[in-house]
Structures are given as structure tokens and as C-alpha cells.
C-alpha positions in Angstrom: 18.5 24.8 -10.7 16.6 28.2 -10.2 16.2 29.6 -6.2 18.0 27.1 -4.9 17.6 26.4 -1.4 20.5 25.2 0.4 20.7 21.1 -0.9 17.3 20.7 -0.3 14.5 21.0 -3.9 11.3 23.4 -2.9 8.0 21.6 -3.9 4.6 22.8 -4.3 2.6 19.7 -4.3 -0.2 20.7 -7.2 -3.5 19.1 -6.0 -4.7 17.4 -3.2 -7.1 14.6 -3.9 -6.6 11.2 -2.1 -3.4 9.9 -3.1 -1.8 13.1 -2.7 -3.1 13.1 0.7 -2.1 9.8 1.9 1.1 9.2 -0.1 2.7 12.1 -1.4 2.5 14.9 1.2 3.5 12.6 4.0 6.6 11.1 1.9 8.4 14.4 2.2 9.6 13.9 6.1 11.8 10.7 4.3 12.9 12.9 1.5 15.8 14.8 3.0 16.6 16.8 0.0 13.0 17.4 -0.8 11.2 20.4 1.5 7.2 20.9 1.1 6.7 24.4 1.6 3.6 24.8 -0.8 -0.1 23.8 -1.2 -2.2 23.9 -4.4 -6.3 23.3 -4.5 -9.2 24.9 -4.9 -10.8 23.8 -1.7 -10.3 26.5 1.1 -11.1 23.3 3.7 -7.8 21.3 2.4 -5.7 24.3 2.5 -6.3 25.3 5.7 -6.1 22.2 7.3 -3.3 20.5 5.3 -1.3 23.7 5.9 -1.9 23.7 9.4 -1.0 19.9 9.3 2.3 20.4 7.2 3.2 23.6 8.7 3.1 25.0 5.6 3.0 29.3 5.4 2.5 28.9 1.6 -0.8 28.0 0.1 -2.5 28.9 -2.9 -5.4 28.4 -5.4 -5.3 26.9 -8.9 -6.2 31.2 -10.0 -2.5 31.6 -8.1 -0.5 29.0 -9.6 1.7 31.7 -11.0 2.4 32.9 -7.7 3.2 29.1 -6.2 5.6 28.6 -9.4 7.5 31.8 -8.1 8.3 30.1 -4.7 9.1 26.8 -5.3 11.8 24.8 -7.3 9.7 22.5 -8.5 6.2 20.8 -8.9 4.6 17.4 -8.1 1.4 17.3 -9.9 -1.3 15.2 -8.7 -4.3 16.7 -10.9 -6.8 14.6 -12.5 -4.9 13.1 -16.0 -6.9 15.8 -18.5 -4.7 19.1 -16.7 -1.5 17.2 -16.4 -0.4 18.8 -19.9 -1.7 22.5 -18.8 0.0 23.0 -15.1 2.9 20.9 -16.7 4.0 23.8 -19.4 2.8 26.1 -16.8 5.1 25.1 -14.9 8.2 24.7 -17.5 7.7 28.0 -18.6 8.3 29.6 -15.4 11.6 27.3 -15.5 9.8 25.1 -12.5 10.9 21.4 -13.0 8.3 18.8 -12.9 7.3 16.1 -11.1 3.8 14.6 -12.5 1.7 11.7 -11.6 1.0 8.8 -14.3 -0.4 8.4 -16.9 1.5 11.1 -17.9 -1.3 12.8 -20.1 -4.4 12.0 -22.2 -2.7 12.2 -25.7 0.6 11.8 -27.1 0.3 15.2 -28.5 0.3 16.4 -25.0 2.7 14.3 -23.7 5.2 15.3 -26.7 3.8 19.5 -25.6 5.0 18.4 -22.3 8.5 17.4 -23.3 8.9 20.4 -25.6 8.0 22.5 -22.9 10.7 21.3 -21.0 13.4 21.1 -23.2 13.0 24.3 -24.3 13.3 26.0 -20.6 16.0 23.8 -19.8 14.4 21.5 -17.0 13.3 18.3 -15.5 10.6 16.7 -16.6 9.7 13.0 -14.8 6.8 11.2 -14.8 5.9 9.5 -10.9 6.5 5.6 -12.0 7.5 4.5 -8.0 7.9 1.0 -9.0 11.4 1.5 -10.8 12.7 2.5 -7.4 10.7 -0.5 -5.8 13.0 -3.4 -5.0 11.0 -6.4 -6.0 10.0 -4.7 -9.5 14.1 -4.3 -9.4 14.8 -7.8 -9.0 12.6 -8.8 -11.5 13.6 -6.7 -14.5 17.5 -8.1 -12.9 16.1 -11.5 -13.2 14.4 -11.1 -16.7 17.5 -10.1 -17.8 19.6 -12.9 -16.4 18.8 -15.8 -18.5 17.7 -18.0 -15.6 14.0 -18.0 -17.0 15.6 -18.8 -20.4 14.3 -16.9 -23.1 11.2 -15.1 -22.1 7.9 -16.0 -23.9 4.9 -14.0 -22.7 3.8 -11.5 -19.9 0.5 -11.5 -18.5 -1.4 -9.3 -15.9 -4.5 -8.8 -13.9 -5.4 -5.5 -12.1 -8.6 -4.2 -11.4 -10.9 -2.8 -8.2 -14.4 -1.9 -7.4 -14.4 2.1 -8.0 -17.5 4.1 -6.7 -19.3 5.8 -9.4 -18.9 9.6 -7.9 -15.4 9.0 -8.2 -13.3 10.9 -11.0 -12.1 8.0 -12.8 -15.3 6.7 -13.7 -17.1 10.1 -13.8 -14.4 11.8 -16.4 -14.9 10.4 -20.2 -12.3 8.2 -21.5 -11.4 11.2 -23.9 -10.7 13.0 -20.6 -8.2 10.5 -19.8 -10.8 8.0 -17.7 -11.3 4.9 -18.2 -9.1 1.7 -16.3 -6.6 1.6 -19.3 -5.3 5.2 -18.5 -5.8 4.5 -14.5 -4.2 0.9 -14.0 -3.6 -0.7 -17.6 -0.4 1.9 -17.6 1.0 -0.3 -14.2 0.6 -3.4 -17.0 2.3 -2.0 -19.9 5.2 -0.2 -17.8 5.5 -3.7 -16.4 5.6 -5.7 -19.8 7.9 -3.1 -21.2 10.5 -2.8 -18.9 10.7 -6.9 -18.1 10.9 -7.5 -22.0 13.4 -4.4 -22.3 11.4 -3.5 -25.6 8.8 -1.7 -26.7 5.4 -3.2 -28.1 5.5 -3.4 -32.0 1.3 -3.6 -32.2 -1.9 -4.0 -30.3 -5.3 -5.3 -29.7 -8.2 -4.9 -27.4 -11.0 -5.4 -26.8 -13.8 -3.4 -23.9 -16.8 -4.7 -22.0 -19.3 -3.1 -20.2 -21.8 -4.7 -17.8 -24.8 -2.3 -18.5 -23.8 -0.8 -14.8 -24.6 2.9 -14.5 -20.9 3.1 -13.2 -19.5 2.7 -16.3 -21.9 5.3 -18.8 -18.7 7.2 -19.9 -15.9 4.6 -19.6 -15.4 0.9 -20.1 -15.7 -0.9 -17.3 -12.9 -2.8 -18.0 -10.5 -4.0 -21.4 -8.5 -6.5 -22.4 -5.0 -5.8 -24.6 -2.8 -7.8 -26.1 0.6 -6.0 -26.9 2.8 -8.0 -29.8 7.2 -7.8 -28.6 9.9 -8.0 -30.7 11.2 -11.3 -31.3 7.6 -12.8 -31.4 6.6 -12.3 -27.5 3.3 -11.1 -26.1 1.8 -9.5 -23.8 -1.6 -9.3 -22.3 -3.6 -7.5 -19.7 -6.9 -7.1 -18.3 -7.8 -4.5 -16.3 -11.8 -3.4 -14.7 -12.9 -0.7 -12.5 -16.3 -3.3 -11.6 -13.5 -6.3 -10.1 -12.7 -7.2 -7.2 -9.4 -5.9 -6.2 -5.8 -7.6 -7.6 -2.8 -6.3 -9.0 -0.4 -9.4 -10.5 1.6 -10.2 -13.1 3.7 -13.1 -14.6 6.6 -13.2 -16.9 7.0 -16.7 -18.3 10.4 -17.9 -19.7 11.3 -21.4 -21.5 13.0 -22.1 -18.2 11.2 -20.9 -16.0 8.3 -18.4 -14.4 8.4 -14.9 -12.5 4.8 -14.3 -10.7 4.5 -11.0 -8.5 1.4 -11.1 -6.3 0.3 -7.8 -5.4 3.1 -6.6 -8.1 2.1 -2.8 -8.2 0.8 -2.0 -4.5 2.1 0.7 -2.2 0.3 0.0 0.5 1.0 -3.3 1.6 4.2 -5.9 1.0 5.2 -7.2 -2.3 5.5 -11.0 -3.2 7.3 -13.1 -5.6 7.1 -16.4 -6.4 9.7 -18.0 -8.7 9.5 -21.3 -10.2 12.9 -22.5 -12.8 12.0 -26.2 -13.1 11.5 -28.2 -10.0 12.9 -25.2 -7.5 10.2 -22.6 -6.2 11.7 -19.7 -4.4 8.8 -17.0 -2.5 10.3 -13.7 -1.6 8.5 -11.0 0.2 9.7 -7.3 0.0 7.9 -5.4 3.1 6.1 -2.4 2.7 8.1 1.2 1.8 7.5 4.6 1.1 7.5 4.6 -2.6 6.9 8.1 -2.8 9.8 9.3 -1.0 12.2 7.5 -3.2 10.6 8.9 -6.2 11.3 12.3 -4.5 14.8 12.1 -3.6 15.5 10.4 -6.6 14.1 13.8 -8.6 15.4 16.0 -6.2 18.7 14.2 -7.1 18.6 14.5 -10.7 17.8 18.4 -10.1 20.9 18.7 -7.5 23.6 17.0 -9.4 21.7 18.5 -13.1 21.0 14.2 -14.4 18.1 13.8 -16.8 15.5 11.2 -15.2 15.7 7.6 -16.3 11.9 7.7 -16.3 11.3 10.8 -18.1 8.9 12.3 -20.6 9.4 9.9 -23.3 8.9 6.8 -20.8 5.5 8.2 -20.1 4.5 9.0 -24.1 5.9 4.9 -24.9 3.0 3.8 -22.4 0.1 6.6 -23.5 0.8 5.6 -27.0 0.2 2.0 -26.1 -3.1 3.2 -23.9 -4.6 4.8 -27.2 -3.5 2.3 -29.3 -5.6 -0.1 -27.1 -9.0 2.2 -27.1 -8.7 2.7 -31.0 -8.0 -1.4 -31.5 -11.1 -2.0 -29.2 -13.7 0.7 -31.1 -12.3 -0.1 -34.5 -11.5 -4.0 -34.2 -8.4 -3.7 -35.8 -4.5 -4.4 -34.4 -2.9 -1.1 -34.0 0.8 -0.8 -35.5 3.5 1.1 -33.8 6.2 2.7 -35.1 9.6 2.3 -33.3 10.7 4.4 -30.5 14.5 5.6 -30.0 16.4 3.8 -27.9 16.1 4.7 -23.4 17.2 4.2 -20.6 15.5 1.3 -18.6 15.3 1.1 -14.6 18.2 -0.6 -12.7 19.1 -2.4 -9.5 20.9 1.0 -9.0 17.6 2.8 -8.4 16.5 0.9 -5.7 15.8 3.6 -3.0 14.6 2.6 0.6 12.5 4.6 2.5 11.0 3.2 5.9 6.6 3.5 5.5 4.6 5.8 7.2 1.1 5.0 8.7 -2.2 6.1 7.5 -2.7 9.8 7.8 -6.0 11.7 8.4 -7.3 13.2 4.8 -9.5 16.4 4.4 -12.4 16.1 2.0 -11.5 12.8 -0.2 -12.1 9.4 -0.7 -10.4 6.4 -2.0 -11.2 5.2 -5.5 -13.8 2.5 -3.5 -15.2 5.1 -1.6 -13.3 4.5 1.9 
């Protein structure tokens, strides 16, 4: 690791829309190896005031991002899915490692420029999937793989919410990376894939679109059907004009796993589990997702451990995502060739960190306008 300083990892936190504000800036005071000490955004109002906020003596504009990469360690990028590739191989280059939100980029191309980048500058590279250092996503993959819901049959999801139309994921083309598939059909396919411990072998969708002025450059919501390895499947349907839910179930010959909300970070998770006449409920209370996912990379920087979910774990999902837009314009299943062989989340990443409340933000919005 470059500039060390002390044990702790030296973040700028790369753009400063809504869930930056309420979920990644704040997780830093439960990150102990993890220090905040710079700002990136265009908007002079957020700087200021987020600075003064974080106590932060570093802040800088996307024309500077040179000068943030000099002070920091490494990067948590929370830009809008279309720049992830850009400030990602910025930041390689100037042997920054790199923290960046989901989905990891638009194309596999730039996924695949993304883990070049890194590889060849000798860093980390991680893409921000909190849930495999959630417990309850945890216990299911444990459970999946336990045999009690005998051999498993199909997965199937539901995630959607009502998304104002000034708001980015509607108002950036799906070519852009909008659209629901890039923004919540990844939580579905991350989910499928690490419960079946496989990668999809083909795929189908189909989009629909209500005529709602919303929706002009996106779909307002698909439908996908991913084909498993020993003949299992997966569907999901996810919608930007829904109201809001975020579920899935895995269904065994024995037995059936539903999480209900599976893929929140803002309130409690539940389980319900059903293996023939027994039903068990389990609730896992609310964390701070984004701190685990922070010391966990600050970790893998420390003790010099490649990230379990790394680049490639982001390109398996945006290769299903594209998959699933070219099966819905052309009508057609998608093949997929096979992937190497990864490493899949474990009960050994489960990270605790207590929650924080609801901060103040500075010039943002929710995806539903609050």
C-alpha cells in the first residue's frame, strides 16, 4: 500500500449524491481502519458544507481529481454508473485502490478496462456488494449450501420502487447504464448467483413500459429469466413505476428460503423458512452495511488479500444485465459462455457494525424524491 497512514486506509469518497450522503460518508466513524479525509463533487454547496460536517481540510472538484488521488490511499466511487470505468482507471493509474459502487459499469468492456487497469498497477479493485458482509444474506447462502432445502430448484425475486422522473436513473438512457436492470435487477442476479453457487448458462427478458413520461429513455420495468446449471432457474422482475419491495425466495425439493426485505439497508432483514411442516422467522436488525464493506477493503489493503467480491464478480452480473436488454429487444435467449471458477461470500465475512441515524443531506434527493 502507497502513503500509508499509520493502520488506518485514506479515502476520498468520489461523489456525493444521496446515498453517498446518507450511507457512505457517515459509515466511516464505524470503520476504524478507514479515515475520510477527502471530498469529490462538483457542487461548491456540498463541499463546503459536507467538509464542514466531516471535518474534512481536503476537498476537491471532479477538474482536481488528480490532486485528490495524490492524498488519499484509496477511492470509494459513488458516480452515476456511465463514469464508474473513467475515475476507476483514473484512479488505478495513480496506484489508488478502488472501492466502486454497483453495478460495477455500463459494459463488460469497461468492466474488463477496469480490471486491467488494476492489475497492471498492482491494486485493489472491489466492487460495493454490502450484502455478502450482511448476516442474513450469510445464512442463507450457509443454508443453500447445507442440504436442508434438498436440492435447490428455482430462485425467484421482486424489487422495484416508485422513482421521480428528475432523478438520474430514469433520466440517463439505458446505454448510459439506466434503466431498473442496471439499478436493482443486479441485487437479483448477485442473489441468484451466489445462493445457486453458479453462474447463469443463458437468458431471457422481456421490458414493459406503461406509456409514462417517466420512463421515455428506460424501461420501466423487465422481467428475466436466467437458466443454472443442473437445470435450475431463475427469475426476476424488477420496475422503477412499483410500489416499493425487495424479496426473494430460493425453493429446494425439501424445503423454501424467503427473505422479506432481502436487500435493504435501511431497515431490519427477515427470513422465513419453511422445510416441511416446521416454519422458522428470523429477523436480523438493522446495521451499517457500509462500514463493513469499508473495513473489510481497508483489510484486504492492510494485510495485501485480493477481495472476494472483486472486479470479476461485478463483470459475472453486468454480463447477465446486458444479456437481459439484448434478450428483451431481440426476443431471443442469450447464451453465456462459462466464467472461471471465484471465490463466493462466506459466513466468515459477516462484519457487524452498529447503525447510524439519518443524517442531514446537502442538495439531493432520494430515488422517490424524499
Amino acid at each position: 500500500m502507497s502513503r500509508k497512514s499509520g493502520r488506518k486506509v485514506r479515502y476520498a469518497v468520489v461523489g456525493l449524491g444521496h446515498l453517498a450522503q446518507v450511507a457512505v460518508l457517515p459509515a466511516f466513524k464505524r470503520a476504524k481502519n478507514s479515515e475520510l479525509v477527502a471530498i469529490v463533487s462538483d457542487d461548491p454547496e456540498k463541499r463546503e458544507k459536507l467538509a464542514k460536517k466531516y471535518r474534512l481540510k481536503q476537498t476537491y472538484s471532479y477538474d482536481d481529481y488528480e490532486k485528490a488521488l495524490f492524498a488519499v490511499d484509496a477511492v470509494y466511487i459513488v458516480l452515476p454508473n456511465h463514469l464508474h470505468r473513467e475515475y476507476t482507471v483514473r484512479a488505478a493509474q495513480a496506484h489508488v485502490h478502488v472501492l466502486c459502487e454497483k453495478p460495477m459499469a455500463v459494459t463488460e468492456e469497461d468492466c474488463e478496462a477496469m480490471i486491467d487497469a488494476a492489475n497492471e498497477n498492482s491494486v485493489k479493485l472491489m466492487i460495493a456488494y454490502r450484502l455478502h458482509f450482511e448476516k442474513s444474506n450469510l445464512e442463507a447462502i450457509k443454508l443453500a449450501k447445507s442440504g436442508k432445502l434438498g436440492k435447490l430448484r428455482f430462485f425467484t425475486s421482486e424489487f422495484a420502487q416508485q422513482v421521480v422522473e428528475d432523478n438520474i436513473r430514469v433520466t440517463e438512457p439505458v446505454e448510459n447504464g439506466g434503466g431498473p436492470v442496471y439499478d436493482m435487477g443486479v441485487y437479483c442476479i448477485n442473489a441468484a448467483r451466489y445462493l445457486f453457487q453458479a453462474e447463469p448458462t443463458g437468458v431471457f427478458a422481456r421490458s414493459a413500459n406503461s406509456g409514462d413520461p417517466r420512463f421515455a429513455k428506460v424501461d420501466e420495468m423487465s422481467s428475466v429469466v436466467m437458466r443454472f446449471p443442473e437445470d435450475r432457474l431463475a427469475t426476476f422482475t424488477c420496475s422503477f413505476g412499483a410500489a416499493d419491495i425487495g424479496r426473494y425466495s430460493l425453493i429446494g425439493t425439501k424445503g423454501v428460503l424467503t427473505a422479506d426485505p432481502a436487500y435493504e439497508y435501511v431497515t431490519t432483514l427477515k427470513q422465513q423458512i419453511k422445510i416441511g411442516e416446521k416454519t422458522i422467522t428470523k429477523k436480523f436488525p438493522k446495521r451499517d452495511q457500509f462500514a463493513a464493506e469499508l473495513v473489510y477493503f481497508s483489510d484486504c489493503i492492510l494485510k495485501n488479500r485480493e477481495p472476494e467480491p472483486n472486479g470479476v464478480e461485478g463483470l459475472a452480473d453486468i454480463r447477465v444485465v446486458r444479456a437481459a436488454y439484448e434478450s428483451a429487444r431481440t426476443g431471443r435467449v442469450v447464451e453465456l459462455p462459462a466464467l472461471p471458477p471465484k471465490k463466493r461470500p462466506t459466513s466468515q465475512q459477516d462484519i457487524h457494525r452498529a447503525p447510524h441515524g439519518k443524517p442531514q443531506t446537502v442538495n439531493v434527493k432520494s430515488p422517490s424524491g424524499d
